[in-house]
Structures are given as structure tokens and as C-alpha cells.
C-alpha positions in Angstrom: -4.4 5.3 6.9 -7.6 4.3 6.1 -10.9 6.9 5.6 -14.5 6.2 5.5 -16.8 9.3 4.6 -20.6 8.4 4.5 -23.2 10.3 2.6 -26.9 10.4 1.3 -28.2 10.8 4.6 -31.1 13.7 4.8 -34.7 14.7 6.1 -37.5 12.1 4.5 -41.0 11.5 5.2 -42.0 7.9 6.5 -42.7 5.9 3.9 -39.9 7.3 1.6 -36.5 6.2 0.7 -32.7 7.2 0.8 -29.5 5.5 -0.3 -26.1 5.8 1.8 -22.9 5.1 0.5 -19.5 4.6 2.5 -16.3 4.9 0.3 -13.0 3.4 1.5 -9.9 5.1 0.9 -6.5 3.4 1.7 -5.1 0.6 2.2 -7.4 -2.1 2.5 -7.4 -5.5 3.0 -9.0 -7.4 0.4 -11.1 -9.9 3.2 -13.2 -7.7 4.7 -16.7 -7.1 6.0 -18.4 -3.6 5.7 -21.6 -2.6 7.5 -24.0 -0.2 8.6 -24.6 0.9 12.6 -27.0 3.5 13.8 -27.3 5.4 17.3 -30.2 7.3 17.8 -30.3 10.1 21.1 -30.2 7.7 24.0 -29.9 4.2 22.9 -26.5 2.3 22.2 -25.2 1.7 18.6 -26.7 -1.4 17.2 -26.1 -3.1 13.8 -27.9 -2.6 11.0 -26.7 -4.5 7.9 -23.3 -6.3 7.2 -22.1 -7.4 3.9 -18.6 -9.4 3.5 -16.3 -9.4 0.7 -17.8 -12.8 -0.7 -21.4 -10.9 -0.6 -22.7 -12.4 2.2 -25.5 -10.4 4.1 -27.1 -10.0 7.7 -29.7 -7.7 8.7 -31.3 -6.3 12.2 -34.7 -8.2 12.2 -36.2 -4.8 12.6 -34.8 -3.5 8.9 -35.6 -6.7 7.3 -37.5 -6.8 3.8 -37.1 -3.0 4.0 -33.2 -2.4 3.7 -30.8 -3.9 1.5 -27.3 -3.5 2.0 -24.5 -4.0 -1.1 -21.1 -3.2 -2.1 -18.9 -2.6 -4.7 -15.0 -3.9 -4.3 -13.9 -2.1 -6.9 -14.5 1.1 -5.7 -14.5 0.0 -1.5 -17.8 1.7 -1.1 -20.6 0.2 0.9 -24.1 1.4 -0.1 -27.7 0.7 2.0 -31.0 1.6 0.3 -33.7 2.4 2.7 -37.5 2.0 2.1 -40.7 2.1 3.8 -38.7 4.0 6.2 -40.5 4.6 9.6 -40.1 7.5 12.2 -38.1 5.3 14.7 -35.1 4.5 11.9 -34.2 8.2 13.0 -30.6 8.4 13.8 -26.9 8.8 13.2 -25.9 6.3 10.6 -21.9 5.0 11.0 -20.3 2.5 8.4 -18.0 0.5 9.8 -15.0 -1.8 8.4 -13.8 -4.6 9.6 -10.6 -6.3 8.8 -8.3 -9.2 10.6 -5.9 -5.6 11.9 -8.4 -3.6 13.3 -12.3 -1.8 13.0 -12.7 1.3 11.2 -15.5 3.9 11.4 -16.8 6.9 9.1 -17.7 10.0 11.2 -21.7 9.4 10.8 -24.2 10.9 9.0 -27.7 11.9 10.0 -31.1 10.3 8.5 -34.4 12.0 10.4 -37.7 10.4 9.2 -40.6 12.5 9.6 -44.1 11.2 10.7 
């Protein structure tokens, strides 16, 4: 059975900066690609970053230059860094796994960005 469990999330001020991390647990396949999704109250969950097992990256256009999304194999854990963060990246942040057998989701954790 595979586990994801978020953390880092937190109250910041725009303009400031936070660090999630997602650490797998399980059995995992080594081909895999691990993201970031956020939902904030009202909208639908969109993508945020992605990051395959080879390191290959994609970002929402609205997070670009300011997020960067990485991982570490070793350890299955997915991290995003967050700058210049704005009062509209407010919301529920989900990691997500994705392998050829099925998607997997952490339970969420909350970032609020204060104006």
C-alpha cells in the first residue's frame, strides 16, 4: 500500500517563501512522475508542477520563474519551494503520484498567503 503525507505548508506573507515535501512510502515503481496540485475554495484542482523520474519538469504558467519543483529517488519524496508567493497561490496543496498501475494522492496540506 502506498502513503503520501505532505508537509511544510503554513501561514506566509506575500512575498515570502515555503518548501513542501511529499514522502512516498511503499511499494513504488521505480518509473514514475510526482507532482504538485492545488484547490483553492471554489475552483477545481489544477496542476501545479510535475517532475518525472528522469528529472524532467512542467510548470502551471502562472507558478513559473517563481516555483521550482525537485525530488529525491532515494528517499521518494517530492519537494516544491515557493517564492515571491502571492495572495491568490492560497489553497490546499495535494501531491500526487503517478505510476503505469494507478494515481496516488497525499491527504493535502494548507498554504494561506497573506496580503
Amino acid at each position: 500500500q502506498v502513503q503520501l503525507v505532505e508537509s511544510g505548508g503554513g501561514l506566509v506573507q506575500a512575498g515570502g517563501s515555503l518548501r513542501l515535501s511529499c514522502a512516498a512510502s511503499g511499494s513504488i515503481f521505480s518509473l514514475n512522475i510526482m507532482g504538485w496540485y492545488r484547490q483553492a475554495p471554489g475552483n477545481k484542482r489544477e496542476l501545479v508542477a510535475t517532475i518525472t523520474s528522469a528529472g524532467s519538469t512542467n510548470y502551471a504558467d502562472s507558478v513559473k520563474g517563481r516555483f521550482t519543483i525537485s525530488r529525491d529517488n532515494a528517499k521518494n519524496t517530492v519537494y516544491l519551494q515557493m517564492d515571491s508567493l502571492k495572495p491568490e497561490d492560497t489553497a490546499v496543496y495535494y501531491c500526487r503520484l503517478t505510476t503505469p498501475q494507478r494515481d496516488y494522492w497525499g491527504p493535502g496540506t494548507q498554504v494561506t498567503v497573506s496580503s
